[in-house]
RODO-2510 file (C-alpha; in nm, 4 decimals, decimal comma):
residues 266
     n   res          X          Y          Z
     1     x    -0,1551    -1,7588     1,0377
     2     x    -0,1552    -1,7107     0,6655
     3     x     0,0210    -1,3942     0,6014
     4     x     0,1126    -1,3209     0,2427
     5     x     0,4653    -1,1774     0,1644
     6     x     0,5316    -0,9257    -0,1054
     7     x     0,7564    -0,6827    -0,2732
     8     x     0,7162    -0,3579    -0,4457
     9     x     0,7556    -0,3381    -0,7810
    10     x     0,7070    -0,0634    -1,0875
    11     x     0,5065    -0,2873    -1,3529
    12     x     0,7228    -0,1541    -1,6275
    13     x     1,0334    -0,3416    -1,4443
    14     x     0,8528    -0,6480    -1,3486
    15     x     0,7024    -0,6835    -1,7292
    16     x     1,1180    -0,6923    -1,8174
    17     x     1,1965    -0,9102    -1,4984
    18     x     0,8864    -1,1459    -1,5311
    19     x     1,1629    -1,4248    -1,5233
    20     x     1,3907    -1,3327    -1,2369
    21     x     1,0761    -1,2683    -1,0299
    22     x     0,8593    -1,5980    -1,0799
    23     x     1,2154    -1,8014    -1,0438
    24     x     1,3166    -1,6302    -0,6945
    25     x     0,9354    -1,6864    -0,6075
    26     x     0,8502    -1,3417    -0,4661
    27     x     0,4977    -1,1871    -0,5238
    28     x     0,5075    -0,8172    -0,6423
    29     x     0,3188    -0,5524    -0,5378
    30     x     0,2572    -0,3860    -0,8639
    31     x     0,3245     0,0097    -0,8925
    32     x     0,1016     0,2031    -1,1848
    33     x     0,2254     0,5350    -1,2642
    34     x     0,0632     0,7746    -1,4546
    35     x     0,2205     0,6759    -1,7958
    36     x     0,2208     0,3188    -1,7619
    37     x    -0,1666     0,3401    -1,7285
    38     x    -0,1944     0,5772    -2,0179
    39     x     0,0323     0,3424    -2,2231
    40     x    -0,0881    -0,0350    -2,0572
    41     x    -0,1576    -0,2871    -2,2876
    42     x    -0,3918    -0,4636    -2,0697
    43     x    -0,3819    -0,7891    -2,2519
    44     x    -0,0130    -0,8191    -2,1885
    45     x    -0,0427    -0,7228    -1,7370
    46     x    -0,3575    -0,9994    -1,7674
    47     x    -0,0696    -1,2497    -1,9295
    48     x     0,1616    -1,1328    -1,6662
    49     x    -0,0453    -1,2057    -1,3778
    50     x    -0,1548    -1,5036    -1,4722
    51     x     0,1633    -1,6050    -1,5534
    52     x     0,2496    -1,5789    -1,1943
    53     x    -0,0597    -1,7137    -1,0587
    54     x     0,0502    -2,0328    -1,2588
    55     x     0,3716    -2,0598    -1,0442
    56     x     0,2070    -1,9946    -0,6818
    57     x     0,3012    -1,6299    -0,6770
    58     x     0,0082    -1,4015    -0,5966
    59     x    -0,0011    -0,9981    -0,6653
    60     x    -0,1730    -0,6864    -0,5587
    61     x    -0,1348    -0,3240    -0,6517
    62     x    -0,0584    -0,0083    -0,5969
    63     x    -0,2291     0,3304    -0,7884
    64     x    -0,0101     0,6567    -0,9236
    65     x    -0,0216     0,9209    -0,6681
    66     x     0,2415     1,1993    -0,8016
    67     x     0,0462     1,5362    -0,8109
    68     x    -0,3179     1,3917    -0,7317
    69     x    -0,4919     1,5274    -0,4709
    70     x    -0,8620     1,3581    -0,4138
    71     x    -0,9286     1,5942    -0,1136
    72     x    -0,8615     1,9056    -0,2969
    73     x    -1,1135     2,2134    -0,3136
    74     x    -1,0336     2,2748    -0,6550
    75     x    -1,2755     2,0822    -0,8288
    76     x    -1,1041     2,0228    -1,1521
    77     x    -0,8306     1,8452    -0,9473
    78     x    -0,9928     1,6452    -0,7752
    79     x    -1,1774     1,5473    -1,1305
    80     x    -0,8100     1,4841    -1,2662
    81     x    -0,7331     1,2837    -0,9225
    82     x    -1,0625     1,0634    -0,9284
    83     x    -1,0182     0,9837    -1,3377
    84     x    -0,6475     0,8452    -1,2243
    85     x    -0,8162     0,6334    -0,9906
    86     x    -1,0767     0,5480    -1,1752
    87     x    -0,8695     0,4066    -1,4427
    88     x    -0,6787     0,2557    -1,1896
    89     x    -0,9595     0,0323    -1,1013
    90     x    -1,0315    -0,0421    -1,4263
    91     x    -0,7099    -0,1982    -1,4997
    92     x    -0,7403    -0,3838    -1,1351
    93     x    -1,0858    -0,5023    -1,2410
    94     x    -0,9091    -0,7491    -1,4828
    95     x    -0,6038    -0,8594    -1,2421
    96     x    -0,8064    -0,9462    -0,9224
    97     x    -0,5370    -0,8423    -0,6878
    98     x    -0,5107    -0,9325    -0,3348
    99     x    -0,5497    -0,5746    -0,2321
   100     x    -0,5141    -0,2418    -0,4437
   101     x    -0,3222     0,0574    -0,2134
   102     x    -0,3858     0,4170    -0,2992
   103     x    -0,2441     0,7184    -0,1305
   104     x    -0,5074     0,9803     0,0428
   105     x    -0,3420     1,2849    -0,0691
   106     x    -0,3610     1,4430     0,2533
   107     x    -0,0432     1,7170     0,2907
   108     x    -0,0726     1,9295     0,6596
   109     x     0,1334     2,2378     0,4984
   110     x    -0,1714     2,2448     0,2521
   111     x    -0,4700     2,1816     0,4448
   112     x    -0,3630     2,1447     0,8308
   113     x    -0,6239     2,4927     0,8315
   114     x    -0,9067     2,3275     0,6120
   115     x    -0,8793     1,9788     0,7653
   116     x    -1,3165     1,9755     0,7285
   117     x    -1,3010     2,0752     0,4151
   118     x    -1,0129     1,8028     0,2647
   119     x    -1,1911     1,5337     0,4696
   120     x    -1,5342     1,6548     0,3258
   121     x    -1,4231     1,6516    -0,0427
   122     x    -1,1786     1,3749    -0,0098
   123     x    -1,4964     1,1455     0,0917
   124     x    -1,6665     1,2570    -0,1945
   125     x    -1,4045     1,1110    -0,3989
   126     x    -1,3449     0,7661    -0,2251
   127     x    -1,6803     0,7019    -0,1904
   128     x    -1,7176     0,7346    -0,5913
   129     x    -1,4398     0,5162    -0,6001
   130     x    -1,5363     0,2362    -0,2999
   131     x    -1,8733     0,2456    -0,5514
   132     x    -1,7220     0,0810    -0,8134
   133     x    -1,4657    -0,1121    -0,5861
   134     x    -1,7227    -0,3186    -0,4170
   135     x    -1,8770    -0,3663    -0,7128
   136     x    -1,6284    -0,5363    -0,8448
   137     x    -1,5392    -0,7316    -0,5564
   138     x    -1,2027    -0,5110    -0,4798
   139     x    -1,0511    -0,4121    -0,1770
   140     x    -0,8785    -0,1060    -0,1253
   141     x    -0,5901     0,0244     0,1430
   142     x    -0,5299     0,3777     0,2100
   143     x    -0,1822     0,4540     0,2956
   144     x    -0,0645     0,7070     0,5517
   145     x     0,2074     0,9317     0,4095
   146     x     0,2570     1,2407     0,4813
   147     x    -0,0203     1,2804     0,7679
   148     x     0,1395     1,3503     1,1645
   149     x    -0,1137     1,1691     1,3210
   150     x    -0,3945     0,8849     1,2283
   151     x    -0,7088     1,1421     1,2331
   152     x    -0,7715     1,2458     0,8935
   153     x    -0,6960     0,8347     0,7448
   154     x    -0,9860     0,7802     1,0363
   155     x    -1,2388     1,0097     0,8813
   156     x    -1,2024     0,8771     0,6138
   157     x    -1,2427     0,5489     0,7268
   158     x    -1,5268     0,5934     0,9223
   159     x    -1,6798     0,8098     0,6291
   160     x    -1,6975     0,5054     0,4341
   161     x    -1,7843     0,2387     0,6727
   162     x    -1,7048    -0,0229     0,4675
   163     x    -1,5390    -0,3991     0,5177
   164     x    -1,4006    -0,3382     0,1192
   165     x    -1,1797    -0,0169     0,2060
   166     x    -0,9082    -0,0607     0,4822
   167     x    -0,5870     0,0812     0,5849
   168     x    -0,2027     0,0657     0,4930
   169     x     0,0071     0,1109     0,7404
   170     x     0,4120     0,2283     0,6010
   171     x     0,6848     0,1879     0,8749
   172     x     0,8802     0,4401     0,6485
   173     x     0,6257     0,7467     0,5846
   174     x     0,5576     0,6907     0,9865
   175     x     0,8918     0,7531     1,0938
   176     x     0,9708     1,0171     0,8755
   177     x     0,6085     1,2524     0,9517
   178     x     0,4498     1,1421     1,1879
   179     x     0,4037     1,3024     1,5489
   180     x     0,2383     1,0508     1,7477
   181     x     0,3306     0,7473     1,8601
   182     x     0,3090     0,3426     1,6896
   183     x     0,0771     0,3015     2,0048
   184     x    -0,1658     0,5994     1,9056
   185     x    -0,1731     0,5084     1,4957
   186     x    -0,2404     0,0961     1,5841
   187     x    -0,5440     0,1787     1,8712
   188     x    -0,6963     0,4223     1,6060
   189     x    -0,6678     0,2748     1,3042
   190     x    -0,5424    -0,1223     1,3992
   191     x    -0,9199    -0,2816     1,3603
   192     x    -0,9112    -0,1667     0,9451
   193     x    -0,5611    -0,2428     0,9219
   194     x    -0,5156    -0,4464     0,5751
   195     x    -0,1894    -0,4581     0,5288
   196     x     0,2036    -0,2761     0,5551
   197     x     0,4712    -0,1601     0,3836
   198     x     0,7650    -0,2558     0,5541
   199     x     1,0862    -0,0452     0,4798
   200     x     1,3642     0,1493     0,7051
   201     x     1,5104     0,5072     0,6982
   202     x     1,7149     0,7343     0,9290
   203     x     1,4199     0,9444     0,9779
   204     x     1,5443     1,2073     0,7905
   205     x     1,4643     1,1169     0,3735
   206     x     1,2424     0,8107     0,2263
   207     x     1,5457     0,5981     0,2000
   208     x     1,3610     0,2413     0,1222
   209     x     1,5792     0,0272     0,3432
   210     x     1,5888    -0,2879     0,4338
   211     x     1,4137    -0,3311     0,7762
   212     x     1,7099    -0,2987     1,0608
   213     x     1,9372    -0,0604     0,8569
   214     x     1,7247     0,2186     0,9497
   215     x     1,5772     0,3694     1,3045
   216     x     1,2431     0,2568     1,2869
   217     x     1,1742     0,0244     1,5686
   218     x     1,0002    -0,2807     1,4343
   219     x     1,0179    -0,4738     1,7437
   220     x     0,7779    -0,2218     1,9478
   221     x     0,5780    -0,2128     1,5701
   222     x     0,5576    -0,6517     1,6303
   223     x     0,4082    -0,5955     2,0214
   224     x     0,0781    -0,4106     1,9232
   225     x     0,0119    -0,5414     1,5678
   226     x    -0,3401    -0,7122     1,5432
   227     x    -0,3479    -1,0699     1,5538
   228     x    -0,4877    -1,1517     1,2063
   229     x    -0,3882    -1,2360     0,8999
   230     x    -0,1915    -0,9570     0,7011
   231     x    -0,0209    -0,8920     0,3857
   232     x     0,3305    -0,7759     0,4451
   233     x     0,4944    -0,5687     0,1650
   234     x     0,8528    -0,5057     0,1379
   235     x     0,9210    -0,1665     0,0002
   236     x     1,3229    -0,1798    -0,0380
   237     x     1,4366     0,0126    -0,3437
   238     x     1,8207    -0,0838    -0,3786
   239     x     1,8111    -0,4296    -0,5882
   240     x     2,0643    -0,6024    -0,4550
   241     x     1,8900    -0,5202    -0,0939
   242     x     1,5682    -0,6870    -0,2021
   243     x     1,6373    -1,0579    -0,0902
   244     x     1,7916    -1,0227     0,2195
   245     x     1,4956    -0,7548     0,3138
   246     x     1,2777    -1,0164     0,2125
   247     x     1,4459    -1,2558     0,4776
   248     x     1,4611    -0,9889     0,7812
   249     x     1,0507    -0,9197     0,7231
   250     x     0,9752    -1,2988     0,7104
   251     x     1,1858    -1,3609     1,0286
   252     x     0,9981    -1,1216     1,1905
   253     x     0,6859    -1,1706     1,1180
   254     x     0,7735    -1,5858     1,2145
   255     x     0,9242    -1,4519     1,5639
   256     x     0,5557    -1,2644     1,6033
   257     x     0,3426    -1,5010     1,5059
   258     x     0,5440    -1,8315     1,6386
   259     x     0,5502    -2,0140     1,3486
   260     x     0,7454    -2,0746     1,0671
   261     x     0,6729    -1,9184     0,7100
   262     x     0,6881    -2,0716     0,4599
   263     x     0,9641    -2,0266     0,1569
   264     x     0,6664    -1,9171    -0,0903
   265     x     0,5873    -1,5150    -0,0950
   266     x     0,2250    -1,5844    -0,1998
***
């Protein structure tokens, strides 16, 4: 099948790296913060990614999420939250990324008690936002994090009933907060799975290892994975890590699938 292969990457990095990157062929998943979108000279990402379209690589992206908080019952947050977005997508509306991953903001210390209310103002929020995403042709993954179990990404997902809004499924945030099992997150959520962040961590801080120098057991992860195409994102944060990370995902994915992938990351 014809998986894609990428690697997380701030843009403010890659935009200093644009060399090392295209020459060791791997496609970035591109990370906006707050600041880079305030300061973004779009011109210069639009050179960028078409600099690495030009050598095979392909990119997609991934929105700011410190502090924002789409689902929140404060009303002038979640207007803070949804302009982030928004200008997310209007940088992405330029870059035509292979997918664009957003956190959902979801925290159970916060709103485990008001789980109706979060899900009800959280899809007031996405939908605004899946507006102008289908619009523009863009598709969007929502990325568990801190949630214990698969229900609230499901309303959400079901709120919006829509083949341009998906899910992201991280092996990291899963083994860290989550309560339920691979099994019970892949039956609910596997048919609007987009794509996954592949990293590893002793399941007690967000380490951002290399898949196998963790706990997280990515064999039993391979057995119930949909058979379809997928993007597979490596989310290693030590440098010199990167490569070989790169390696272990690919090797898996070719032992699950029963081919062989290919050298290229696009």
């Amino acid at each position: 099948m014809g998986h894609r292969f990428h690697f997380t990457i701030p843009y403010r990095m890659l935009r200093r790296r644009l060399k090392e990157v295209i020459e060791a062929g791997l496609s970035p998943e591109i990370y906006f913060d707050a600041q880079t979108l305030d300061d973004l000279d779009l011109k210069e990402v639009k050179e960028i990614t078409e600099e690495l379209s030009r050598h095979g690589l392909t990119h997609s992206l991934h929105g700011p999420y410190m502090d924002l908080a789409p689902g929140s019952p404060d009303p002038k947050i979640r207007g803070v939250s949804r302009e982030r977005m928004e200008q997310m997508l209007e940088v992405a509306v330029h870059l035509d990324p292979v997918i664009l991953v957003f956190h959902p903001g979801y925290d159970p210390w916060r709103y485990a008690e008001a789980e109706d209310l979060w899900l009800r103002e959280s899809l007031g929020t996405w939908k605004a936002i899946l507006r102008r995403a289908s619009k523009d042709g863009l598709k969007i993954a929502i990325e568990n994090v801190f949630e214990r179990g698969p229900e609230t990404i499901k309303g959400l997902l079901e709120g919006m009933d829509s083949p341009q809004v998906g899910f992201c499924f991280d092996t990291g945030h899963w083994l860290l907060f989550s309560r339920r099992g691979l099994d019970a997150w892949l039956g609910e959520l596997g048919r609007w799975l987009f794509t996954l962040h592949i990293h590893d961590n002793h399941g007690e801080k967000d380490e951002h290892l290399p898949p196998g120098d963790g706990t997280f057991d990515f064999e039993a992860l391979f057995s119930i994975l949909p058979r379809r195409e997928l993007l597979f994102t490596l989310e290693v944060h030590q440098e010199e890590k990167v490569l070989e990370g790169m390696r272990r995902m690919k090797k898996m994915v070719e032992d699950w699938d029963g081919e062989e992938v290919g050298s290229g990351e696009g």
